[in-house]
Structure formats: C-alpha cells, structure tokens
C-alpha positions as CSV (number, residue, x, y, z in Angstrom):
1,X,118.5,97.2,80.0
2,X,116.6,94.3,81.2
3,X,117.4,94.8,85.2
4,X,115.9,99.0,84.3
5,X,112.9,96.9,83.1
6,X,112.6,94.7,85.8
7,X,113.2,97.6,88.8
8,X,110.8,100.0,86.9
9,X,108.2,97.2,87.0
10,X,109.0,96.0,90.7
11,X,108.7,100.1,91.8
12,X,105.3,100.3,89.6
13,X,104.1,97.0,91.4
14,X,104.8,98.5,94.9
15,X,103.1,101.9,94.2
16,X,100.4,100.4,92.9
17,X,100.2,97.8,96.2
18,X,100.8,101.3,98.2
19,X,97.6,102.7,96.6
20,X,95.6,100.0,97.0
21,X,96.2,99.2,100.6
22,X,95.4,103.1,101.1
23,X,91.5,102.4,99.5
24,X,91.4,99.2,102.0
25,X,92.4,101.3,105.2
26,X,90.4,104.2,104.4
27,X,87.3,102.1,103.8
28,X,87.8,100.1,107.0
29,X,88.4,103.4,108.5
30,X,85.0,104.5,107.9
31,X,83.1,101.4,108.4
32,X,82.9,100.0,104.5
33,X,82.7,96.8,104.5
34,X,85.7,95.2,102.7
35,X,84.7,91.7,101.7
36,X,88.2,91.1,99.8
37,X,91.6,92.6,99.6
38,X,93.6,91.2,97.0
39,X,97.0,91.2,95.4
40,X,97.6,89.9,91.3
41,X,95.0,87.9,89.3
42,X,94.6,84.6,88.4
43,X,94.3,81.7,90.8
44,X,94.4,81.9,94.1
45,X,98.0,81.1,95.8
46,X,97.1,82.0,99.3
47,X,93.7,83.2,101.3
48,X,92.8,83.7,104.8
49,X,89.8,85.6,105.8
50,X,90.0,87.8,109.2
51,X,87.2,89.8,110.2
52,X,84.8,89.3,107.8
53,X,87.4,90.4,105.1
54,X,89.2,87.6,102.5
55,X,93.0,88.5,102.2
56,X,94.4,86.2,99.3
57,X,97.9,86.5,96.9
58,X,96.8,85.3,93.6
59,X,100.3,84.4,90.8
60,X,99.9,86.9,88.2
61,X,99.9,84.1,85.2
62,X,96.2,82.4,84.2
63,X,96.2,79.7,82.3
64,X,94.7,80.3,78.9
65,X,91.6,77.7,78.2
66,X,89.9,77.6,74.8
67,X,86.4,78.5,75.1
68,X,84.5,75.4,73.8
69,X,81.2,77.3,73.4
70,X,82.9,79.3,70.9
71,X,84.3,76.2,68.9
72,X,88.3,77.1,69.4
C-alpha cells in the first residue's frame, strides 16, 4: 500500500515538473523574460542563474517558526 502511495506521488511530482518546464520553454520561446525557474518550496538547496534566469531545487520541508508578532 505504501509503495502505490509513494509511485502515485513520484508520477504526480514528474507530471507536474513536465508541465511546468513546458510554461518555462514556451515563455523563453517567445521572448518572456523568466526571472526564476524553480522546483519544491522551502529553502533553497541549490541555485545557479544562467542567462538572466535563477534555476534553484528548494527541499520540500519549511521549518515551522512561531510568529512572535502574533504572541505564539
């Protein structure tokens, strides 16, 4: 059960990957300019910038802070 889990997940991160890099080709394509092309969210693992355009891997975990303004 929890490998099904773990391949639907891995095939649902790839298309998703997939679609994305098709936005970033089409918009270089046509002369958008693409000021960053990212995979996850959180902090930054690994950046380089080529062309004007930020490519970074960021781990899919962010730490969870209390907000002191809020008093947690």
């Amino acid at each position: 059960m929890i490998v099904k889990i773990l391949i639907a997940v891995l095939i649902f991160g790839i298309t998703v990957i997939i679609h994305e890099l098709g936005h970033f080709l089409l918009a270089k394509a046509n002369g958008i300019t693409v000021t960053e092309f990212s995979i996850g969210f959180g902090p930054t693992v690994v950046k380089t910038e080529k062309g004007g355009t930020v490519y970074s891997f960021t781990s899919a975990f962010r730490r969870c802070v209390p907000d002191a303004r809020r008093g947690r």
